[in-house]
N, C-alpha and C positions, 0 to 999 in steps of 0.2 A: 360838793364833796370831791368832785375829780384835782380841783384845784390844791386841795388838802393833800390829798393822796399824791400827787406831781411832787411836792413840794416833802414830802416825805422821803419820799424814792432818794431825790436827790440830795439830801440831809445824809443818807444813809449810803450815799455814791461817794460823800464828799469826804465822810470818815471813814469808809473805806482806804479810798486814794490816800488820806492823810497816812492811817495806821500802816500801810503796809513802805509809802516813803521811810517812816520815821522807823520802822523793823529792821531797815538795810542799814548794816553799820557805817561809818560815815569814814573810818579806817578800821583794816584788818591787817593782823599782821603774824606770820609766821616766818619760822626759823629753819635753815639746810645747816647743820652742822655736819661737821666730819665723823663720820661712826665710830673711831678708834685714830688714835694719834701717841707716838710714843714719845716721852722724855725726850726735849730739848728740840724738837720738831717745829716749825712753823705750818699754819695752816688759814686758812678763814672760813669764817660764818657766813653765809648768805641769809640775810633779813631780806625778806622780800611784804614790800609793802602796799595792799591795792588800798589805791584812795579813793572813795567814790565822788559823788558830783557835790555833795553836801561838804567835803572836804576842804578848811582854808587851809590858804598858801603856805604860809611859814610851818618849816616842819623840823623838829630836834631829836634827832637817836641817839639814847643815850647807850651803851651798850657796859655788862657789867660781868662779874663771873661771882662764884659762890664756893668757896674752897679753893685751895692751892694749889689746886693740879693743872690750873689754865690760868692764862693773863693774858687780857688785853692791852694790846697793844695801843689802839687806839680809843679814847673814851668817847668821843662827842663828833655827830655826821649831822649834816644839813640836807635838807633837799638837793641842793646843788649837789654834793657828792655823790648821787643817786647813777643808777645806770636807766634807763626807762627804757623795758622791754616789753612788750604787746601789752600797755596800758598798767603795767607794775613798775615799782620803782624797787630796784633791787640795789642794797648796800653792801659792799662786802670789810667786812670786819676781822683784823687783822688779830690772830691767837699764836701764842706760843706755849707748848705742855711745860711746865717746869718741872711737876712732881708725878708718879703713877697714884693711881683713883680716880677718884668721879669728880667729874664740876656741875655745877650747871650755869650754862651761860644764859644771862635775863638780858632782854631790851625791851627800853621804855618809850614808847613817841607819844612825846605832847604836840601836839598840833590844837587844829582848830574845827567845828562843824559848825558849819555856817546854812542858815537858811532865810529868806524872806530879808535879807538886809544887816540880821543880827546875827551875831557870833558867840559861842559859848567855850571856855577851856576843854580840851579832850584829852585824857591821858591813856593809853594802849600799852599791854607791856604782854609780853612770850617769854618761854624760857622753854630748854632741851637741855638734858644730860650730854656731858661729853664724857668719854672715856681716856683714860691716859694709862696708856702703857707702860712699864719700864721699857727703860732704851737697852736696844740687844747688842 
């Protein structure tokens, strides 16, 4: 019986360890936007990106806006353009307000989670309200 009961134990050590690997997201991803920006302004987003150990290499940000009171400047960022600060990769994403009201700016990162050999598509996306000002 002891043998049964060993063998138990450790069935239930083994999906432990699994469950709580596969709980930790493989990328996370949040937004710093500028709180308030007026008509005709330049500014940037900071996407800061943690990638955890499960995380493959190639990585695409796409970044985009929602309304016409912000434009992006630039659409599409790689790993490479990353700044990597105490194990984040932080993006800075370049906005200009055109009109006053609300946007909200979204970003998308497809990347990859890789475990055990094999690799699966990963898509991650954020989004935050900007506010735009009229210009004084």
């Amino acid at each position: 019986m002891r043998p049964l009961a060993a063998a138990l134990v450790l069935a239930i050590s083994i999906a432990t360890f699994v469950a709580r690997a596969q709980s930790a997201p493989a990328i996370e991803v949040a937004l710093d936007p500028p709180a308030r920006i007026a008509v005709g302004a330049r500014a940037e987003v900071i996407v800061r990106v943690r990638a955890g150990e499960r995380a493959g290499r190639p990585m695409l940000i796409t970044p985009s806006s929602e309304g016409s009171a912000i434009e992006v400047v630039r659409g599409r960022l790689t790993r490479g353009d990353a700044e990597d600060a105490s194990g984040e990769l932080r993006f800075r994403v370049p906005i200009v307000a055109r009109t006053a009201g609300t946007a909200v700016m979204r970003v998308r990162i497809d990347g990859f989670e890789c475990e055990a050999g094999h690799c699966r598509a990963l898509v991650v996306e954020a989004s935050a309200p900007i506010e735009v000002l009229p210009a004084s």
